[in-house]
C-alpha positions as CSV (number, residue, x, y, z in Angstrom):
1,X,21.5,-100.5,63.5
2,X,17.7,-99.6,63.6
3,X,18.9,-96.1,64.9
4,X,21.1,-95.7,62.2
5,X,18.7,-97.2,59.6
6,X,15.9,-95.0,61.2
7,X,17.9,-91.5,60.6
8,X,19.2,-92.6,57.4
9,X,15.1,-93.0,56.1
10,X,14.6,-89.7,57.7
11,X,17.5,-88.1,56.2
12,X,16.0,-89.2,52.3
13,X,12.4,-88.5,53.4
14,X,13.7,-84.6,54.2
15,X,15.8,-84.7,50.9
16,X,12.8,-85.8,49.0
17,X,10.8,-83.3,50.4
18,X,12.7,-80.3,49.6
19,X,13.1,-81.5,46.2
20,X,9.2,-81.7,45.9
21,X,9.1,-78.1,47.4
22,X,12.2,-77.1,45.0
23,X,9.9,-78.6,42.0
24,X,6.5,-76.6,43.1
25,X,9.0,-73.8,43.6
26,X,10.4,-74.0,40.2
27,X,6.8,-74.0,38.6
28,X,5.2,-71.3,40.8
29,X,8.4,-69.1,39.4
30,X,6.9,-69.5,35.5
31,X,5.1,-66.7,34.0
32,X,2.0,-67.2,32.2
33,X,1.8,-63.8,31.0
34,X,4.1,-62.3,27.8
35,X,4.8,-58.6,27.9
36,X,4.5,-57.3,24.5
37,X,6.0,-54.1,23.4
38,X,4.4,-51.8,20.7
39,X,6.1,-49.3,18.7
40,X,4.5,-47.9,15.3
41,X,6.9,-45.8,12.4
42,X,7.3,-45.5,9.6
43,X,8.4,-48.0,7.2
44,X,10.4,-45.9,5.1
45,X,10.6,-42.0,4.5
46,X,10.7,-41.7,0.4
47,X,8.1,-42.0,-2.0
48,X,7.7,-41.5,-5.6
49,X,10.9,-42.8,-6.6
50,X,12.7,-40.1,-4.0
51,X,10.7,-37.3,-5.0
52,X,8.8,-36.9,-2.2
53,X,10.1,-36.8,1.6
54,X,8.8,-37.2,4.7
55,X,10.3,-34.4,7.5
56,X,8.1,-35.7,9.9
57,X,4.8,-37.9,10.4
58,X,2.1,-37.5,13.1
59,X,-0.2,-40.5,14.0
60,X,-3.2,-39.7,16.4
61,X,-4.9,-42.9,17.7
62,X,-7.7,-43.1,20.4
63,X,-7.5,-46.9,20.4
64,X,-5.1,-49.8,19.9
65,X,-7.5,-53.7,20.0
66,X,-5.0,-56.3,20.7
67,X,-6.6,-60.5,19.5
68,X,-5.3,-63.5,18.8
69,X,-6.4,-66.9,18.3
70,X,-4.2,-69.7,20.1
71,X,-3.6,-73.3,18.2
72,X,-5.8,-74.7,21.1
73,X,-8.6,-72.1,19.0
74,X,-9.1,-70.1,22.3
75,X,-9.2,-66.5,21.2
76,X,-8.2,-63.5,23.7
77,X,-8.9,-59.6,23.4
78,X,-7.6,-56.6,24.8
79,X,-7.6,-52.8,24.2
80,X,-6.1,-49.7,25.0
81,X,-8.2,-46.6,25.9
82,X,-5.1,-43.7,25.6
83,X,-5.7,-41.1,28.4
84,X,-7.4,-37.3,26.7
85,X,-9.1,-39.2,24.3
86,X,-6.2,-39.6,21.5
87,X,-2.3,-40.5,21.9
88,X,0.2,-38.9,19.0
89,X,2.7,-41.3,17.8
90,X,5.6,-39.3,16.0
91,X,6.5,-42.0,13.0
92,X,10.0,-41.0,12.2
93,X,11.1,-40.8,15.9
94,X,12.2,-44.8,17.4
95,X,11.4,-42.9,21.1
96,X,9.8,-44.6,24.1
97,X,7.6,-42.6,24.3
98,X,6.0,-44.2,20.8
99,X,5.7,-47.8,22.5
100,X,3.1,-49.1,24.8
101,X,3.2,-52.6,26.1
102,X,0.2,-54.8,26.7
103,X,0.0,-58.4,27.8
104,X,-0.8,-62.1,26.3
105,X,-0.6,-65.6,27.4
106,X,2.4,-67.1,26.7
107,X,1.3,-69.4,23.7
108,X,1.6,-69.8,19.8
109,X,-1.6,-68.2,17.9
110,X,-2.6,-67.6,14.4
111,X,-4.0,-65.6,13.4
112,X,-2.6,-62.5,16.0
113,X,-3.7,-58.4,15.1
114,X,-4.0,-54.8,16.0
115,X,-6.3,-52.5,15.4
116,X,-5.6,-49.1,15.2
117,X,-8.4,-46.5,15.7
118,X,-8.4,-42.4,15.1
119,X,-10.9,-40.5,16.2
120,X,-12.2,-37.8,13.3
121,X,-10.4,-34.1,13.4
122,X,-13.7,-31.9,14.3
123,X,-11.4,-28.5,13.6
124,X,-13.1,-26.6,11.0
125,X,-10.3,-25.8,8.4
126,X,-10.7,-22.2,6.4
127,X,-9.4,-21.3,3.6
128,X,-9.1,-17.9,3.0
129,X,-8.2,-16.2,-0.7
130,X,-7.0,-12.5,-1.1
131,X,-6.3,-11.0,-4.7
132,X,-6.0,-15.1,-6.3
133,X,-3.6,-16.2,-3.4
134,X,-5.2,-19.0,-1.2
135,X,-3.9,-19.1,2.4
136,X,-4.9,-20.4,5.6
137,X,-4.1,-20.2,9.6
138,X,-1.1,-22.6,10.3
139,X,-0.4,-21.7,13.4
140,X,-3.9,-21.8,14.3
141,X,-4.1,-25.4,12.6
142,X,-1.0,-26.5,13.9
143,X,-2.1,-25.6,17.5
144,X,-5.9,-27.2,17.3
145,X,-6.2,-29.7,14.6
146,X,-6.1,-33.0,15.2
147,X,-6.0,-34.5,12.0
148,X,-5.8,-39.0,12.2
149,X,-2.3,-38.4,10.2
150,X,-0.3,-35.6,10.1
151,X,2.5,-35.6,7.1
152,X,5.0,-33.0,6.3
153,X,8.0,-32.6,3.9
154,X,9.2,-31.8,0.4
155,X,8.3,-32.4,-3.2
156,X,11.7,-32.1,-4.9
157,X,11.2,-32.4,-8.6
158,X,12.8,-30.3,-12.0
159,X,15.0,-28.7,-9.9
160,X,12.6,-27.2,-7.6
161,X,11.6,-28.3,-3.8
162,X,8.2,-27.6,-2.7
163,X,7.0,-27.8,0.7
164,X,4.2,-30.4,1.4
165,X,1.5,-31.1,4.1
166,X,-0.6,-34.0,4.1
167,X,-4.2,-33.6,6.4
168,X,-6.0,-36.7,6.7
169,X,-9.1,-36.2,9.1
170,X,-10.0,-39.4,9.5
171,X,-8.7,-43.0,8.7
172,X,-11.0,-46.1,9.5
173,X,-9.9,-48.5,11.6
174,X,-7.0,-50.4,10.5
175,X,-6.4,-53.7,11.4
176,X,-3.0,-55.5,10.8
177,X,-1.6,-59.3,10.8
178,X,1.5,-60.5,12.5
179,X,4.2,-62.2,11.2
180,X,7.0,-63.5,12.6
181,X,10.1,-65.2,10.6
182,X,7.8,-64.4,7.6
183,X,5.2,-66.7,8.7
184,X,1.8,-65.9,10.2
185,X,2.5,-69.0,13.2
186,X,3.2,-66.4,16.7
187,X,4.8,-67.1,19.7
188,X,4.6,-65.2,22.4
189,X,7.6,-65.6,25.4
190,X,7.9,-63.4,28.1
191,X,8.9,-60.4,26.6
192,X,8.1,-59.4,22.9
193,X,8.6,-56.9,21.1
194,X,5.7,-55.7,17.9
195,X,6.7,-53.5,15.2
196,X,3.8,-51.8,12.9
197,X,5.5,-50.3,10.3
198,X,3.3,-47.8,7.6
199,X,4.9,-48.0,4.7
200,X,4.3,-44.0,3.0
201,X,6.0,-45.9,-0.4
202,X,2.5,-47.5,-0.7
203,X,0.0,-44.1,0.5
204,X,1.5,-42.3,-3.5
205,X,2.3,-45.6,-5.5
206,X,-1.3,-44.8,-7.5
207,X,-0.2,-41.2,-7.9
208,X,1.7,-39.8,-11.0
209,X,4.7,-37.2,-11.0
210,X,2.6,-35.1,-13.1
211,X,-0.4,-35.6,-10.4
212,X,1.9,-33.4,-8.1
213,X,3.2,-31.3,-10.6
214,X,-0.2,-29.8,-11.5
215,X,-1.7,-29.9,-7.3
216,X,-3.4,-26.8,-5.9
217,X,-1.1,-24.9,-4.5
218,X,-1.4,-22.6,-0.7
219,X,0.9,-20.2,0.7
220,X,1.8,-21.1,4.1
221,X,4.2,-19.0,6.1
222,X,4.9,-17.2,2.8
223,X,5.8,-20.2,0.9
224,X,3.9,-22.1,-2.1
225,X,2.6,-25.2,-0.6
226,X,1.0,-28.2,-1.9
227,X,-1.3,-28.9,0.3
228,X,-3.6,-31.9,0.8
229,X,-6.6,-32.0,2.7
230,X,-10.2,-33.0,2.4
231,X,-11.1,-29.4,1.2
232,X,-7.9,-29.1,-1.0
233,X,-6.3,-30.7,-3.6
234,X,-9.6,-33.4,-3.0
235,X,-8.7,-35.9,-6.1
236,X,-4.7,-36.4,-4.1
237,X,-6.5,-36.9,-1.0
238,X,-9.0,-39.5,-2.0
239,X,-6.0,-41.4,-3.7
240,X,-3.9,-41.5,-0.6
241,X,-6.8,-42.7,1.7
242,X,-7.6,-45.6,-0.9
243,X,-3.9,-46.9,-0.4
244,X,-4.0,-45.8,3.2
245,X,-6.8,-47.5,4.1
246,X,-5.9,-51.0,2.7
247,X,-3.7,-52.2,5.8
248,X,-2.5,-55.3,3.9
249,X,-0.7,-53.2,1.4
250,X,0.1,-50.1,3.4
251,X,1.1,-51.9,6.8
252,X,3.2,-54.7,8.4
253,X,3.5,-56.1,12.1
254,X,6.4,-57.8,12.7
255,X,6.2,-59.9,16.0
256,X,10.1,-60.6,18.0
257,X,11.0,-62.5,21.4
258,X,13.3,-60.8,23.3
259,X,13.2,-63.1,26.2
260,X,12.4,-66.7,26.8
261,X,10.9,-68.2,29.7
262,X,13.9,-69.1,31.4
């Protein structure tokens, strides 16, 4: 009887074991770290009541700052150097290529932001005039400039479509808040995915019809172009940057789990 009552003990003693191990096992599996996926577009590619359209959109960042401030008021920080100096995101492409992913602790914060960073377009734009028609080197600019935002598309109004490029050199750092289910309260699982969205609606709401209607005009590639630059068409320019460069108007950052910890 003590033999059988002697392997019985042993037989719960191993049991209880492995279910300790199975337990440790279990937690040891848990990840601590969310992966957060980044992608930045456009919000929309119409402004001006459809007027204006956006063909494509150019974003050149050197910098992405990543914090967030848990409920427990801890507060991390992160960054991303891109490699050359400067990544271009292309805003009315959803490619891979546009995301980057970086890393938090799985937790609930408030408030949670990124900053985006440009670094300033050194190429020295020229603007050449021959018998009253103003021109520059396209190819040229197209080929070295590196403006912070690069915008092209259409004006379309009575009738009549003109071409449009947007320059903007520079663009201060813009730092945007998350929300996520419309509330500023983040939770971050282990995998995520962030939206920034710029909203080009917002860059012209200040601007009038008849703001366009009377622009500069430049011939690019034999066509009458507005074109808007910090040398040209200066009044448009200033305008856009004022709306550009208020984030809490002109951006969002929508936060999404994708996976929970299992």
């Amino acid at each position: 009887m003590k033999t059988n009552m002697s392997f019985v003990l042993r037989g719960l003693c191993i049991i209880a074991l492995a279910g300790v191990l199975f337990s440790c096992g279990e937690e040891n599996d848990k990840v601590e770290n969310g992966k957060i996926t980044t992608t930045i577009s456009l919000f929309t590619n119409a402004a001006l009541q459809g007027r204006l359209t956006i063909d494509d959109a150019m974003l050149n960042l050197s910098r992405i700052e990543f914090e967030a401030t848990s409920l427990g008021k801890n507060t991390i920080r992160s960054s991303k150097d891109f490699e050359n100096s400067e990544q271009t995101f292309a805003l009315t492409e959803k490619m891979k290529s546009n995301g980057f992913v970086t890393e938090a602790k799985i937790d609930r914060y408030n408030p949670f932001s990124f900053t985006l960073t440009s670094i300033p377009d050194s190429y020295n734009l020229e603007i050449l005039e021959t018998n009253g028609i103003k021109t520059f080197d396209f190819d040229a600019f197209k080929n070295n400039a590196k403006p912070a935002l690069l915008v092209t598309g259409k004006f379309d109004n009575r009738g009549a479509s003109t071409p449009i490029i947007i320059a903007i050199d520079a663009i201060s750092p813009l730092e945007v808040f998350a929300t996520q289910n419309g509330e500023p309260l983040i939770e971050v699982n282990v995998e995520n995915l962030a939206e920034i969205n710029l909203n080009p609606a917002v860059w012209f709401e200040n601007i009038s019809t008849q703001k366009f209607e009377t622009a500069e005009t430049i011939t690019v590639q034999g066509r009458e172009t507005i074109f808007i630059h910090s040398k040209f068409n200066t009044e448009l320019y200033d305008d856009i940057m004022l709306q550009l460069e208020t984030p809490e108007k002109s951006m969002t950052l929508t936060m999404t789990i994708t996976k929970n910890q299992d």
